[in-house]
C-alpha positions in Angstrom: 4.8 2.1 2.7 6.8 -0.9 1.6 3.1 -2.7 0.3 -0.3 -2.2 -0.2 -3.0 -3.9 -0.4 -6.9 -3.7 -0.1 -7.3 -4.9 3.7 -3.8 -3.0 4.6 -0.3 -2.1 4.1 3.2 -3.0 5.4 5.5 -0.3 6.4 9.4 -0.1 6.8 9.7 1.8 10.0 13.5 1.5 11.5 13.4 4.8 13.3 10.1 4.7 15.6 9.5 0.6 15.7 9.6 0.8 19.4 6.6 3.2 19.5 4.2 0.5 17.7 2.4 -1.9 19.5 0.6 -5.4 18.1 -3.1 -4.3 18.5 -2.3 -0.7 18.6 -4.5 1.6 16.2 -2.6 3.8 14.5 -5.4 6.3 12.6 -7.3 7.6 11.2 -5.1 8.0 7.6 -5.4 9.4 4.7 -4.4 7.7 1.5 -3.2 9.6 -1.0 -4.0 7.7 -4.2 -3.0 9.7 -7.0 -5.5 10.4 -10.1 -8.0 7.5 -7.9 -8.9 9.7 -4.7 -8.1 9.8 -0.9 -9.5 7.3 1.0 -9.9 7.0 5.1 -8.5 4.2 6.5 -8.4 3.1 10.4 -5.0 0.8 10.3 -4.3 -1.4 13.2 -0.8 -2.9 13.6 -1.3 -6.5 13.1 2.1 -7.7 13.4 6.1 -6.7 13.8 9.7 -7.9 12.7 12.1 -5.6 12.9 11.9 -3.4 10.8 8.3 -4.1 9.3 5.6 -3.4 10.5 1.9 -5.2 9.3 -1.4 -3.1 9.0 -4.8 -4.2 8.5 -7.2 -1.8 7.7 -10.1 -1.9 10.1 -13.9 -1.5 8.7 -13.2 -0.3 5.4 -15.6 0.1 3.2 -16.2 -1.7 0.1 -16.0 1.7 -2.0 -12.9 2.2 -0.6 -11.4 -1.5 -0.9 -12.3 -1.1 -4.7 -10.8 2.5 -5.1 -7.4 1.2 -3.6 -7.5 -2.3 -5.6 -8.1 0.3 -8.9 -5.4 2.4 -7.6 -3.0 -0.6 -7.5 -3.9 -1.8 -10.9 -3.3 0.6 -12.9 0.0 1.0 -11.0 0.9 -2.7 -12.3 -0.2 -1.6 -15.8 1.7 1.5 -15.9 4.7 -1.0 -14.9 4.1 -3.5 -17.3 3.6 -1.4 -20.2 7.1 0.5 -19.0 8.7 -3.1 -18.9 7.5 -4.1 -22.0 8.5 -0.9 -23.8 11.8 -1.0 -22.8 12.7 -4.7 -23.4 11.4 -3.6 -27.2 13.9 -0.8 -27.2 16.9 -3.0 -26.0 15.7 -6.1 -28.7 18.3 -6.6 -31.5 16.9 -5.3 -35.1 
């Protein structure tokens, strides 16, 4: 998974990108969203460029938009506060 989002993800997917069609549903899938839970998604492929391919998530639930939106932000925080710890560390004293 290159990107996720609440409605769907984009994947990087060289090897089999012949074996995905526009319209074509590709699930169920489980996501595995660590210390947030493992929600059921029904991905469709949306779109293609080589080698990308763009998934919406079909009928998701609004329990499950919000678990994967939490999941992603404490992702960014846990980024942020890495980032910001380590420019501290390099800052001249």
């Amino acid at each position: 998974v290159d990107e996720l989002g609440g409605g769907g993800a984009r994947i990087v997917c060289a090897k089999d990108f012949d074996r995905f069609d526009e319209g074509q549903i590709v699930g169920p899938a489980v996501l595995v969203l660590q210390d947030e839970g493992m929600p059921v998604v029904y991905p469709v492929v949306k779109w293609k460029r080589w080698p990308v391919i763009g998934l919406e998530f079909m009928d998701i639930s609004e329990k499950d938009r919000k678990m994967i939106l939490r999941f992603l932000f404490k992702i960014e925080r846990r980024m942020i506060q890495q980032s910001s710890k380590t420019a501290s560390r390099r800052r001249p004293r």
